[in-house]
KEKE-3310 file (N, C-alpha, C; in steps of 0.2 Angstrom, whole numbers, plus 5000, padded with zeros to 4 digits):
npx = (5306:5313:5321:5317:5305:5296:5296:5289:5277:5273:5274:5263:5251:5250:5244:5232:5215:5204:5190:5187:5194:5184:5173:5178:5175:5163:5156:5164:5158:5147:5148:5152:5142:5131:5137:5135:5123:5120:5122:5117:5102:5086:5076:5061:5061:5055:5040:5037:5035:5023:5026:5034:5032:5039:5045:5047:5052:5059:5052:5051:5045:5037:5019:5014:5028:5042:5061:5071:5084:5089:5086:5076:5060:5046:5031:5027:5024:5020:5014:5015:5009:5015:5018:5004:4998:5005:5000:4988:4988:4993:4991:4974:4973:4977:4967:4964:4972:4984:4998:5011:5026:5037:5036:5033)
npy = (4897:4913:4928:4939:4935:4931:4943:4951:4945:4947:4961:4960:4956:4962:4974:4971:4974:4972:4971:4967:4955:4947:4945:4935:4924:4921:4922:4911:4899:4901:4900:4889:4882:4884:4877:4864:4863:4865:4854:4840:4830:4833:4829:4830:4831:4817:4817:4822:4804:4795:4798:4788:4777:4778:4764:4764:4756:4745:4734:4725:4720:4710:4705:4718:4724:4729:4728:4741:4743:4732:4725:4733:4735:4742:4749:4745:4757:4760:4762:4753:4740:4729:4729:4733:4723:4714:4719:4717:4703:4704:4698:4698:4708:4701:4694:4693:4700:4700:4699:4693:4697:4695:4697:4684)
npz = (5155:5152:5161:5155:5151:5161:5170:5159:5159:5172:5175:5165:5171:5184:5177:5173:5174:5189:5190:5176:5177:5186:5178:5172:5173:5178:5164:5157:5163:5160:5144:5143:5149:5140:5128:5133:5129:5118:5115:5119:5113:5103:5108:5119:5137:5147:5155:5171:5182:5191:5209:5219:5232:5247:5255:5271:5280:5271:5266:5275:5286:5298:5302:5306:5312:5314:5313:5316:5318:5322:5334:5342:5340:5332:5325:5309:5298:5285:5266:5258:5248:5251:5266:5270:5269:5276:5290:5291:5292:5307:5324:5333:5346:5364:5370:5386:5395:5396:5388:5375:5377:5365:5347:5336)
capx = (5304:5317:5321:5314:5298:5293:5295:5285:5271:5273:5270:5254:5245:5249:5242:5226:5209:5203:5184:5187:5195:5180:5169:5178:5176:5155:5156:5167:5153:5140:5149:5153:5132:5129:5140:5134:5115:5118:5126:5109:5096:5080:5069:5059:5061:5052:5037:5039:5032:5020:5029:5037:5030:5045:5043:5052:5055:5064:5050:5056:5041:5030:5015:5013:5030:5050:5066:5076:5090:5091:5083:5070:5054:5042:5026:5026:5015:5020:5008:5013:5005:5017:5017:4996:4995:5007:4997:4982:4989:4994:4987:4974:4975:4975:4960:4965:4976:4992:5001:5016:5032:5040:5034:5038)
capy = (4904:4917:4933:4944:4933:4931:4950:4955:4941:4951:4966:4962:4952:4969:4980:4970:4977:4968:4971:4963:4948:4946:4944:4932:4918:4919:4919:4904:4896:4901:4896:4879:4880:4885:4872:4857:4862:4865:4845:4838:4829:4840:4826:4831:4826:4813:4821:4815:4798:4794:4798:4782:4776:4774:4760:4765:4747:4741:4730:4719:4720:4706:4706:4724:4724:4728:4730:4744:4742:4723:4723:4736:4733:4747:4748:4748:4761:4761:4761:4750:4735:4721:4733:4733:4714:4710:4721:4712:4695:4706:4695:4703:4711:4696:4694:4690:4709:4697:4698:4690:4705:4695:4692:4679)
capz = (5154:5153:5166:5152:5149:5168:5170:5157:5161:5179:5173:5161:5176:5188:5174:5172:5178:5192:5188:5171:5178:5191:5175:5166:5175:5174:5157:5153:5165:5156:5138:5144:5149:5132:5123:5133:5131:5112:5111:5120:5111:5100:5110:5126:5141:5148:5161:5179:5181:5197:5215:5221:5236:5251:5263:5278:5283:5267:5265:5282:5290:5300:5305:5306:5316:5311:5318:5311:5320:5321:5342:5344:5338:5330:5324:5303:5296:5274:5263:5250:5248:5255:5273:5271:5269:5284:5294:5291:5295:5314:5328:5339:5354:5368:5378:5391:5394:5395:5380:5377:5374:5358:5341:5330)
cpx = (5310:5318:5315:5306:5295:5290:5288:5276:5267:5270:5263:5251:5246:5244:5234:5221:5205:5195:5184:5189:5188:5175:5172:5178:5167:5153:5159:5161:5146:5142:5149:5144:5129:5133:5136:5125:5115:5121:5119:5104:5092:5075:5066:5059:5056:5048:5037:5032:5027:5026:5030:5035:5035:5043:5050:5055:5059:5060:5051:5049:5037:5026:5013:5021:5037:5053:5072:5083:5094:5087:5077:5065:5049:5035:5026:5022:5018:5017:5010:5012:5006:5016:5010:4996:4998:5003:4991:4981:4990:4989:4983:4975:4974:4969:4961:4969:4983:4994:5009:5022:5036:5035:5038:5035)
cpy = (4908:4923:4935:4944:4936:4940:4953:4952:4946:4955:4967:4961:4959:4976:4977:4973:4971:4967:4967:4955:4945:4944:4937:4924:4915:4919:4914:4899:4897:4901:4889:4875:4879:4880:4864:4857:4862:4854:4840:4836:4834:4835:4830:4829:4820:4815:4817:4810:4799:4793:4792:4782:4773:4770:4759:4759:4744:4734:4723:4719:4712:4706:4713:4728:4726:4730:4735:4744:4735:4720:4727:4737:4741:4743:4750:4752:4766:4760:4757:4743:4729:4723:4733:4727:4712:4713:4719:4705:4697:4701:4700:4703:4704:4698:4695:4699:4706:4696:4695:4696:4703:4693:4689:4680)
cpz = (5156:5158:5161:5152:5154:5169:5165:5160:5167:5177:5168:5166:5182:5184:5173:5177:5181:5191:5181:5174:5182:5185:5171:5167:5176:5169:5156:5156:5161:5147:5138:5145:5144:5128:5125:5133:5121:5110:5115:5114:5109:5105:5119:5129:5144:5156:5167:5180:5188:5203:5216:5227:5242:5254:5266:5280:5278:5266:5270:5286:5291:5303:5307:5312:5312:5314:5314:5313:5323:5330:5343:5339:5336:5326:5315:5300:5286:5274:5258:5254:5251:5264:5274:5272:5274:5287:5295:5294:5303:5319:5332:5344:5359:5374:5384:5396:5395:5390:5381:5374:5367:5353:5338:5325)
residu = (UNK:UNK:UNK:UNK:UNK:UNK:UNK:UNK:UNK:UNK:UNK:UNK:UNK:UNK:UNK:UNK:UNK:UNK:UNK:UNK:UNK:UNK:UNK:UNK:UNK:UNK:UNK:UNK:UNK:UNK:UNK:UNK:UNK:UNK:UNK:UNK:UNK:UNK:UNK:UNK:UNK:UNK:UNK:UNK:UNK:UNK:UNK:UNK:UNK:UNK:UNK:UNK:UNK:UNK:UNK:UNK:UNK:UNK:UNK:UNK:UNK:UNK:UNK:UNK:UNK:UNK:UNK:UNK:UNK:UNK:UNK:UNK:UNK:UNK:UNK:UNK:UNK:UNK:UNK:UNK:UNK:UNK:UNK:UNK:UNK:UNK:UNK:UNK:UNK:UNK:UNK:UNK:UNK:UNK:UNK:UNK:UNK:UNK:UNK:UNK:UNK:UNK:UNK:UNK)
# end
């Protein structure tokens, strides 16, 4: 780029209205929104399916029992169906009021 270009370059970008610029940067966002909305499929989208059921435990659970940090022991309370069926095999409470502190 030459002196003479640079200069004049100077002088357009000094002479620009600062309000105009401030607008021309929400419109190219909102043309690029409108180009990629007109290049999308005519089909509908597909309605949300049934909620996905998280199981907190990652499915780790024994007996009604998991360790999420790989030593401390918690009580599993998901609801999907592998987390209900350990918790059924759970042994009960000991009679006796001695219990033993580990499970296996």
């Amino acid at each position: 780029m030459s002196l003479w270009q640079w200069i004049i370059s100077f002088l357009v970008w000094l002479s620009a209205d600062p309000a105009v610029i401030d607008l021309e940067q929400p419109r190219a966002f909102a043309a690029v929104a409108a180009a990629r909305a007109s290049m999308l499929p005519e089909a509908p989208a597909p309605g949300p399916g049934p909620a996905p059921v998280a199981c907190d435990c990652g499915q780790t659970c024994v007996r009604g029992v998991w360790k999420p940090d790989g030593r401390v022991s918690q009580t599993c309370r998901c609801q999907c169906k592998r987390c209900v069926a350990e918790r059924s095999k759970a042994a009960p409470p000991c009679p006796d009021g001695k219990c033993p502190t580990v499970l296996r």
